[in-house]
N, C-alpha and C positions, 0 to 999 in steps of 0.2 A: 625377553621382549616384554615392553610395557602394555598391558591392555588399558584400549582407551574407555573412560568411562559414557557411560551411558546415560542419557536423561531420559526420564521416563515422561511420556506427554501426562501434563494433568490440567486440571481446567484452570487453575489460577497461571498457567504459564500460559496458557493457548489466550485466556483475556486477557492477559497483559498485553501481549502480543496484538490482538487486535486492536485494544486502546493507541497503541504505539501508530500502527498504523493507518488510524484515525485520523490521529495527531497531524501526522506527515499529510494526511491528505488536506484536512482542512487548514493547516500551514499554505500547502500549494494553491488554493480556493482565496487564502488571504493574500501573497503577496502578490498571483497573478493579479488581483483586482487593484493592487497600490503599482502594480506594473513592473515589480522585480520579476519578470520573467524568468529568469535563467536560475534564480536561486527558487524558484518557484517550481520550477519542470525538478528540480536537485530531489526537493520537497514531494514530489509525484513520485519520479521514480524509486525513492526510499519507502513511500506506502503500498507501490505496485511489489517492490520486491517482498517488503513484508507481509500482505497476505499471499503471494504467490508460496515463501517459504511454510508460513502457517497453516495452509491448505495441504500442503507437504508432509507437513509434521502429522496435522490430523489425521492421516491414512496409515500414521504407524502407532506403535506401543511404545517405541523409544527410537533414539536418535545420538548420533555423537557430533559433535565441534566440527570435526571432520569431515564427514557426510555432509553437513549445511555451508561448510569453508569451499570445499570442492565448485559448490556452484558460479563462489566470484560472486562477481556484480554479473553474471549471464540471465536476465534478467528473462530472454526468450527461453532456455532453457530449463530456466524453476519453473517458468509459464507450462511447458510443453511435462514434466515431471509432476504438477497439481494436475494434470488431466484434467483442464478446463476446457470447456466447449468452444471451440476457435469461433463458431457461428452470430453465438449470443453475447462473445464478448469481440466483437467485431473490431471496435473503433482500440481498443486496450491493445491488441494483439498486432493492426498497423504500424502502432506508436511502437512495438519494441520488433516488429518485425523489419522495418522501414528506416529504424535508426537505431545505431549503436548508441549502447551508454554512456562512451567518452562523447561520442557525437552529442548526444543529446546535453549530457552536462556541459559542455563546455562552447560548441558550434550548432545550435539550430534554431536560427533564425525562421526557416521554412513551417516550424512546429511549433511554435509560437503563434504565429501568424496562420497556423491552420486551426488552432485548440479557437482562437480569439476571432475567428469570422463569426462574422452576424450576416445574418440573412433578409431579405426585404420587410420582416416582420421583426426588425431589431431585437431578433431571439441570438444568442450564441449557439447554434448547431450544435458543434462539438464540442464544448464544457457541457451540454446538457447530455448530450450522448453520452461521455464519458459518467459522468454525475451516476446516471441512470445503469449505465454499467458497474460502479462501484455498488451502488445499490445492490446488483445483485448478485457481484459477491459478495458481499453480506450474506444474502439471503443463504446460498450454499455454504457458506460457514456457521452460520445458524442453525442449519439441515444438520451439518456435520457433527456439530457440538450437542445438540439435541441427542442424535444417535450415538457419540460415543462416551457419551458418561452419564445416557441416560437420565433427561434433563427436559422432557417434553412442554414444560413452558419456557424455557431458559429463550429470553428475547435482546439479541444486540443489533438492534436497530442503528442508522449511520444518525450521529445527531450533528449533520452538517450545520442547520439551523439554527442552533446555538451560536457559532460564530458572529454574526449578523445583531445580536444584540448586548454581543462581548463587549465590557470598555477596550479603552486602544489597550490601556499599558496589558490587561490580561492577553489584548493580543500580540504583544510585542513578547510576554515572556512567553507564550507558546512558539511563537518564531524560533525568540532565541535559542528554546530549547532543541525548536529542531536542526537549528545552524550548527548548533555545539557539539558537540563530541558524541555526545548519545546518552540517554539515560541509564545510568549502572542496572536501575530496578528491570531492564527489559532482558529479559535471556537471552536473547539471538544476537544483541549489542557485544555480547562478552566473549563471541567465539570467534 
């Protein structure tokens, strides 16, 4: 019987990992606002699932292909396995509680049009809620990554704000790259 190999967590794979999932978010932040919705939620749920799995990883020493394949796209699942606080990440935890993956990739309309309400003070509710919630998982991965490689200034702040003064074409190939196949350099892309 073949044993399966093991990846040990180190910090250049757990950053890669978060940059990846940066990526996907602020992809999501860019084509909701050009109005690709649907390839835009695609874009979401790629960055939810990638720090949900990363959060995952962090709580061990290593991990196999296997172990992280098992999850699927079960997007509630890797949520509920990061032992994330359902409370503080309220508006996160609707979105994959409320609607299946295939739903969401492919059929929701209703989620679309709930992320994109504005309110009487032409605020978006919930892109700020969610926003505000990515925020802080950051912050707990930050936490994490501090404590497990013993790293106590180590700062990955969300630099959503970048975007916002990116030329198009730079935002067109961050798109593209998250439309595409996936980047070889990401680890979790190869399992």
């Amino acid at each position: 019987m073949k044993t399966e190999v093991k990846h040990i967590v180190d910090f250049d794979k757990v950053t890669l990992e978060l940059r990846k999932a940066d990526k996907y978010y602020i992809s999501f932040r860019i084509l909701n606002r050009w109005g690709f919705y649907f390839q835009g939620l695609n874009c979401l749920l790629f960055s939810l699932e990638t720090f949900f799995r990363l959060l995952y990883i962090l709580d061990k020493n290593d991990y196999t292909n296997s172990e992280l394949i098992k999850f699927g796209h079960n997007i509630k699942e890797t949520f509920n396995k990061s032992k994330l606080n359902k409370q503080k990440l309220n508006l996160i935890f609707k979105i994959i509680s409320n609607y299946s993956y295939t739903e969401i990739r492919y059929d929701s309309p209703d989620l679309v049009n709930e992320l994109n309400n504005i309110d009487g003070n032409r605020k978006y509710v919930y892109l700020d809620t969610l926003h505000s919630e990515i925020e802080e998982l950051h912050k707990i991965i930050t936490k994490k990554i501090r404590t497990k490689f013993n790293i106590p200034n180590y700062l990955a702040g969300l630099s959503i704000d970048k975007y916002h003064s990116m030329a198009s074409s730079d935002k067109k190939s961050l798109i593209d790259d998250c439309l595409s196949r996936g980047d070889p350099n990401f680890s979790l892309d190869r399992c």
